[in-house]
C-alpha positions in Angstrom: 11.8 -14.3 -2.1 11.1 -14.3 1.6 7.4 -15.3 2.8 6.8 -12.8 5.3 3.4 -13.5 7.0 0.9 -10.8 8.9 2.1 -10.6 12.3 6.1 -10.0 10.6 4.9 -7.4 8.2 2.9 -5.6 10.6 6.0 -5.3 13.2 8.2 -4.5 10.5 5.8 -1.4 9.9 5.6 -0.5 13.0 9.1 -0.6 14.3 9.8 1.2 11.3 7.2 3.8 11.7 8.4 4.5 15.3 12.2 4.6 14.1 11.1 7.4 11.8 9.3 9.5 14.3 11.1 8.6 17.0 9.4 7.0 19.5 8.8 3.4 21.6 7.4 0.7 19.0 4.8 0.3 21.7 3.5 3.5 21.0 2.3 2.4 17.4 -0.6 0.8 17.4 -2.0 -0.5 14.2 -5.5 1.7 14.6 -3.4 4.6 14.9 -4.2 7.5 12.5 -0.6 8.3 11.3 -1.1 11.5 11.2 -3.6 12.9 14.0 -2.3 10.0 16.4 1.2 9.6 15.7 2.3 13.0 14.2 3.9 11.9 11.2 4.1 14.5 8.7 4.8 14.5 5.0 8.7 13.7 5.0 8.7 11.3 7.6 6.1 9.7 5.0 8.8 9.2 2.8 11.5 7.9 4.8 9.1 5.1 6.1 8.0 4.2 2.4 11.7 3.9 1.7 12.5 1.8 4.1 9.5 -0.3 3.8 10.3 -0.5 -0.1 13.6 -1.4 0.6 12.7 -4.0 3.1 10.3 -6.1 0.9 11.4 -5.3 -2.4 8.1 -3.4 -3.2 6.9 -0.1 -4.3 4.4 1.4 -2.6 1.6 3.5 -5.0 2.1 7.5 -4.1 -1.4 8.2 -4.3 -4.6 7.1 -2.3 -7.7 4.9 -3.3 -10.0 7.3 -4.7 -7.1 8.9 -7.4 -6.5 5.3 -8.3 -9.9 4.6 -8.6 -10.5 7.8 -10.6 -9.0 5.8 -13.3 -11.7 3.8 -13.9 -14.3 5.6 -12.7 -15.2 9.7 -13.0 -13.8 11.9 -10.6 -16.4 14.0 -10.6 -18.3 10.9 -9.6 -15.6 10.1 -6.5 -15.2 13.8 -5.2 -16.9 16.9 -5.9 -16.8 20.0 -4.6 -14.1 19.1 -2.8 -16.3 16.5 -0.8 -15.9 12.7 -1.0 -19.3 11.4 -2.8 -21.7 8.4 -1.5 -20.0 6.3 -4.4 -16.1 7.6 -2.6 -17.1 6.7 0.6 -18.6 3.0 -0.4 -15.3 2.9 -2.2 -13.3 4.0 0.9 -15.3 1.5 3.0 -14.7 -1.3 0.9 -11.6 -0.9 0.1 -9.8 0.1 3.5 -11.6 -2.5 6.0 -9.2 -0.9 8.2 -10.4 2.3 8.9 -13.2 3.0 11.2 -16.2 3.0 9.5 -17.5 6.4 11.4 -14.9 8.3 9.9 -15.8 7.6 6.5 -19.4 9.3 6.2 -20.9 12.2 4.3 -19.2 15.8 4.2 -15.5 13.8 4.3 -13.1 16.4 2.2 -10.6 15.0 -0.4 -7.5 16.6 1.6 -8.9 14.5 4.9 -8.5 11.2 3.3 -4.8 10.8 3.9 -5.1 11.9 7.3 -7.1 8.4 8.0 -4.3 6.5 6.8 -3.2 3.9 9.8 -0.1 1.2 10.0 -2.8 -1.2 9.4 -3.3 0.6 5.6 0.1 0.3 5.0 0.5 -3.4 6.1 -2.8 -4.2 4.0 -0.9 -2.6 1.0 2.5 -4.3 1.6 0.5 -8.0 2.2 -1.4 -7.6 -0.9 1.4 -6.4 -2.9 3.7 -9.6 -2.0 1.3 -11.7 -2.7 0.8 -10.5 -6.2 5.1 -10.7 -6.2 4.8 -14.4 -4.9 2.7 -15.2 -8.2 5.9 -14.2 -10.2 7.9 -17.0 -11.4 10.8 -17.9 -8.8 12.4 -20.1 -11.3 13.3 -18.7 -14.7 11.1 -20.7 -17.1 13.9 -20.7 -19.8 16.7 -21.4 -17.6 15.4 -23.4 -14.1 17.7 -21.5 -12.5 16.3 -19.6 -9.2 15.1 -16.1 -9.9 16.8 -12.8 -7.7 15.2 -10.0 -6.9 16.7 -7.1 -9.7 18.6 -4.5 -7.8 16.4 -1.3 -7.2 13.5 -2.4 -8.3 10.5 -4.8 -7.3 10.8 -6.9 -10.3 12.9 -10.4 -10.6 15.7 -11.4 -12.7 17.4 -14.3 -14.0 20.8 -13.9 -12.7 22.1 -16.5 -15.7 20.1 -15.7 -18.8 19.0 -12.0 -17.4 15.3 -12.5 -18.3 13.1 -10.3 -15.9 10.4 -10.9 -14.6 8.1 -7.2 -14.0 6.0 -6.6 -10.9 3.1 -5.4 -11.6 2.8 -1.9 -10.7 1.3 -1.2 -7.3 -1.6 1.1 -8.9 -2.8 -1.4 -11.3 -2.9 -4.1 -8.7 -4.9 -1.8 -6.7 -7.3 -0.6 -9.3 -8.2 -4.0 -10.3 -8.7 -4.9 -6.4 -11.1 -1.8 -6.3 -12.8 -2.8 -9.5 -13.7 -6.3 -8.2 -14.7 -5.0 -4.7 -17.2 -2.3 -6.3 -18.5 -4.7 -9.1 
């Protein structure tokens, strides 16, 4: 597996982004809201997480902080009302570092945290989740032979014995980040 450090992951995103939509790479900036600054809109969303997924060998989790953290804790105690609670928006805080910390404050609706998403969210996502895919085995244990990333899927294989070796899925790594960040 390629090491891929900050500064490549973060032009990858962004030159992908501004394939997607079209424009100069110059015009992403990392602070950018994807959607209020850049205009992306749902299916341009997709083609980028393809890409990206393609390009590192990742899945990306399909849904934001607080329904991944509404697996540990109550929703009711995240959002209500259609309003992001205190507890969702020390949550948000905590666990996006990117996003200015005016935007997440009292009377934030559910349907406007996606709409604060940045490149900078997605690079923190894609950093964290190769780390966690650096901590699998890049040797087969049974075989010493170097593992290969499995075709179509983030996980790695041992092309000789065919022993595979699971990523974690993107939501549990999350939700146990989120856990330790709110304990």
């Amino acid at each position: 597996m390629k090491i891929r450090n900050q500064e490549e992951v973060e032009l990858i995103v962004r030159t992908t982004i501004a394939e997607v939509i079209e424009v100069d790479v110059e015009e992403v900036e990392l602070n950018s809201s994807l959607y209020a600054d850049l205009g992306v809109e749902s299916l341009d969303l997709l083609d980028m997480s393809y890409r990206v997924e393609q390009e590192f060998q990742i899945v990306l989790p399909r849904i934001d902080p607080l329904y991944i953290a509404s697996g540990f804790w109550e929703k009711e105690d995240l959002m209500k009302d259609g309003l992001i609670t205190d507890l969702g928006i020390s949550l948000l805080r905590k666990s996006m570092p990117e996003l200015d910390p005016n935007l997440l404050k009292p009377g934030l609706k559910v349907y406007e945290v996606h709409r604060l998403f940045t490149p900078a969210s997605i690079v923190r996502v894609i950093l964290r989740l190769l780390e966690v895919k650096s901590q699998i085995p890049q040797e087969c244990t049974d075989c010493n032979v170097p593992n290969e990333s499995a075709k179509g899927t983030p996980d790695l294989h041992c092309p000789n014995c065919e022993k595979v070796y699971p990523m974690p899925l993107a939501t549990d790594i999350l939700m146990e980040d989120i856990k330790a960040l709110m304990s």
